[in-house]
N, C-alpha and C positions, 0 to 999 in steps of 0.2 A: 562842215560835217556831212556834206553831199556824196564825198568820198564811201561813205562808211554803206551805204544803201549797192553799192557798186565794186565792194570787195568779190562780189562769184563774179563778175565779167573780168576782171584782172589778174583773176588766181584762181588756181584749179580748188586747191587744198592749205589749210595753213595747221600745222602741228605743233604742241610747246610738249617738252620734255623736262619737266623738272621732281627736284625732290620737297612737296610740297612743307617737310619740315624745315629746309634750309634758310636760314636768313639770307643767302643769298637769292632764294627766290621771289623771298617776299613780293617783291613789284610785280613779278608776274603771275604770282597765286591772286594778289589785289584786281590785277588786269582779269583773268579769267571769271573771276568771284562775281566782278562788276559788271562788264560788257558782255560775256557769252551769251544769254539767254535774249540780249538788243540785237548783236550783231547777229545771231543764228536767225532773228527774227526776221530782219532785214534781208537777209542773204540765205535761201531755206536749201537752197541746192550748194552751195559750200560747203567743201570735207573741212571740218574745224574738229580736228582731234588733239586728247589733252591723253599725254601719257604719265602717269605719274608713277616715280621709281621711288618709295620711301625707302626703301633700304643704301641707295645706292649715291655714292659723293662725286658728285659732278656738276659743271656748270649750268644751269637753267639755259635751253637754248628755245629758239622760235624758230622755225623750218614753213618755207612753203611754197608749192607748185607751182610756176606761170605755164600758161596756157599755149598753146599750136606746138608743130611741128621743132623737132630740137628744143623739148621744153627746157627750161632752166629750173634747178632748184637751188634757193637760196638758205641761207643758214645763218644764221647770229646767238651767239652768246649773249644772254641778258643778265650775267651775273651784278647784282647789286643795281638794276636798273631801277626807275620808278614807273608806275602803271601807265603815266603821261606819255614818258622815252619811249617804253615798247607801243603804245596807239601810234606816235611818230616812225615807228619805225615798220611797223604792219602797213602805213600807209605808204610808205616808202616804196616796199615792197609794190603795192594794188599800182602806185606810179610805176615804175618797171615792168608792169605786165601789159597796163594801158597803153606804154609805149610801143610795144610788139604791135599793135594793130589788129588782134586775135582777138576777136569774143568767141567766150564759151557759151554762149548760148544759141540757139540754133537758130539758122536764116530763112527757116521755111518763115512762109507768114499766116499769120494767125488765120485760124477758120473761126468764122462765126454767124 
């Protein structure tokens, strides 16, 4: 769970898009409900944005930035996911960006 302390070095930004009345979001209205307020704790400089469309019928997806140059942005459908699938799969992602060899966070070194 060391991962979870080290989502802003791996990703710029992570955004979910759902309609929080949909059964099909349930997992990830569960995921937001539960870990938002841990992970934003953890990680104070990550864009973690939650857009919620109640009117509107589409899949729940998870979106989010990897870090440097020619960033990537990745996208997933989590319709009908569980809160578990999407923490595996947001980790998935922080693995993808870890890969890149890019930290977002700055290389001056600390004054003190």
């Amino acid at each position: 769970m060391v991962w979870k302390a080290g989502l802003s070095v791996g990703l710029r930004e992570l955004r979910f898009r759902l309609n929080p009345r949909s059964p099909q979001a349930a997992g990830l209205t569960a995921f937001i409900e539960n870990n938002y307020k841990f992970l934003k704790a953890l990680n104070p400089n990550l864009k973690f944005l939650v857009r919620e469309y109640p009117d509107a019928d589409f899949e729940p997806v998870v979106e989010a930035d990897l870090p440097g140059p020619g960033a990537k942005e990745l996208a997933t459908g989590v319709s009908n996911m569980s809160e578990a699938q999407i923490l595996e799969l947001i980790k998935g992602y922080a693995d993808k960006g870890h890969a890149l060899g890019i930290e977002t966070r700055s290389n001056l070194k600390d004054i003190v």
